[in-house]
N, C-alpha and C positions, 0 to 999 in steps of 0.2 A: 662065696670065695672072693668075686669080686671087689664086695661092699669091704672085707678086712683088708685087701692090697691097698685099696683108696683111703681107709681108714689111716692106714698105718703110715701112706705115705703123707698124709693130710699133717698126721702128728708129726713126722721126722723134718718135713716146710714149716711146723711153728716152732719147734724148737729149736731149729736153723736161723730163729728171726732174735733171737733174744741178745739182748747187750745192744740192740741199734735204738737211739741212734749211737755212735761212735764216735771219740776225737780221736784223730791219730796222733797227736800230741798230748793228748793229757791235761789239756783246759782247765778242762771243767774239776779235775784233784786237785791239779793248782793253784786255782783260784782259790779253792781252801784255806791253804797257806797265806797265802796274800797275792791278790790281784791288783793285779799293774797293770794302771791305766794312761797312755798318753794323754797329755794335753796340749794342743797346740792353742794359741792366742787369737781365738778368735769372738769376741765380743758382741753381742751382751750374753751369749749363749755359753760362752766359754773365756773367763777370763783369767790370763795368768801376770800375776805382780809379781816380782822379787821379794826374797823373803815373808810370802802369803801362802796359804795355801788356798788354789783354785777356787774360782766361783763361778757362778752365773745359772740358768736352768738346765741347763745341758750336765754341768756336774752336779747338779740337785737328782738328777733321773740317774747317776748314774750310782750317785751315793746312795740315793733309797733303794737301789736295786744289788746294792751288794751289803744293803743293811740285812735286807729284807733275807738273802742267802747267807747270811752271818761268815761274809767275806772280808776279811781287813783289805785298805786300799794302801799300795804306795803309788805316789802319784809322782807319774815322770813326765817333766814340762821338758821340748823340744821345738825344733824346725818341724813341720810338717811331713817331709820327705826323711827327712832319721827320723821320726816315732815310726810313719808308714813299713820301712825297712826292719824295724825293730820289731812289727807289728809280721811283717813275712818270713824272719826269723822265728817266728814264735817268742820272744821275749817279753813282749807285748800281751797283755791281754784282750785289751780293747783299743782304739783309739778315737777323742772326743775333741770337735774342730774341725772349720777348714775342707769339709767334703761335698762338693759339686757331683750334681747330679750326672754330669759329666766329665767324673772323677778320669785321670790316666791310670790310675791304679787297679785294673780290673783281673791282677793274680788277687786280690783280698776278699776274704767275704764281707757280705754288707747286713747290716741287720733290716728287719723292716724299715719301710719309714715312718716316721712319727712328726707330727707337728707342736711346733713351740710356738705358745704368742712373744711379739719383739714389744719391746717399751712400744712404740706408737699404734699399737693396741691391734696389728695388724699379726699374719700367721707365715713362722716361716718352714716349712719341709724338710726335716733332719733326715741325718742316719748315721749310725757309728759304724767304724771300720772295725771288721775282726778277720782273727787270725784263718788262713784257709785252711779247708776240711779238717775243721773241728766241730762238728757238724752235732754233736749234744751240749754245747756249748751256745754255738750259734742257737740251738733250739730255745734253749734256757732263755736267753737275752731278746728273742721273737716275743717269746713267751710270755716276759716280764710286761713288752711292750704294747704287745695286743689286749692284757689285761685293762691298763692301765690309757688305752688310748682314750675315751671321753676327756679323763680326767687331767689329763697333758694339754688340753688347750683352752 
C-alpha cells in the first residue's frame, strides 16, 4: 500500500514539472516571429553605421544563433540605456553591446559569458542582456552559447 501512495505521488511531482522551463512573457513564441535585437555601438564587437546594418563578432553570434533557430532578426540600433529599458519592457529580445561586468543593470537577465578575440589577437569576456524571467528563453541562448564555447574564441 505504501509502495502505490509513493508511486502515485512520485507520478503527480513529474507531471507537475512539465512546461518548465517557462517565459512569462512569451520570448521564446516571439522570437518566432521576429526577434529584436538591440544594438548599442560598441566596437569591434558590435558596430553600428547609419544606413548599414550592424557588424562585428558579437552580431556574427548573434546572427548564427537566430539562424540556426530559423528566427528573422529586426535589428534596433539605440543608446544603451533605451535598448536596456526596452529590453525590461519586454520589447526587446536581447541586447548586444556595451555590458560591464559591473553592469548597473541588475533587474536583466544575463546570458552566460562567452569570450570573443579583439583584432590585437587578445580575449575579451561578453555577455548579452535579456529580458527578465524568461527563463526558456534565457535557456535556449545559455544553450546556444555553451555549445559553441571552443569555437567563439
Amino acid at each position: 500500500m505504501f509502495i502505490r501512495i509513493w508511486l502515485a505521488l512520485l507520478l503527480l511531482s513529474l507531471t507537475a514539472c512539465d512546461g518548465y522551463p517557462r517565459d512569462t512573457q512569451g520570448s521564446t513564441e516571439r522570437a518566432r516571429q521576429t526577434m529584436r535585437v538591440g544594438v548599442s555601438h560598441d566596437p569591434p564587437f558590435v558596430e553600428v553605421r547609419a544606413g548599414q546594418a550592424p557588424s562585428g563578432t558579437e552580431v556574427e553570434l548573434v546572427q548564427a544563433f537566430a539562424h540556426e533557430h530559423g528566427y528573422p532578426i529586426e535589428w534596433v540600433e539605440g543608446g544603451h540605456d533605451q535598448l536596456m529599458t526596452a529590453l525590461l519592457d519586454n520589447r526587446l529580445h536581447l541586447v548586444a553591446g556595451g555590458h560591464d561586468e559591473d553592469s548597473p543593470w541588475t533587474d536583466v537577465g544575463w546570458s552566460r559569458a562567452f569570450v570573443l578575440r579583439d583584432p590585437e589577437g587578445g580575449f575579451a569576456r561578453r555577455r548579452l542582456a535579456l529580458p527578465p524571467a524568461e527563463n526558456a528563453w534565457q535557456l535556449s541562448v545559455d544553450r546556444y552559447l555553451h555549445a559553441r564555447e571552443r569555437t567563439l574564441r
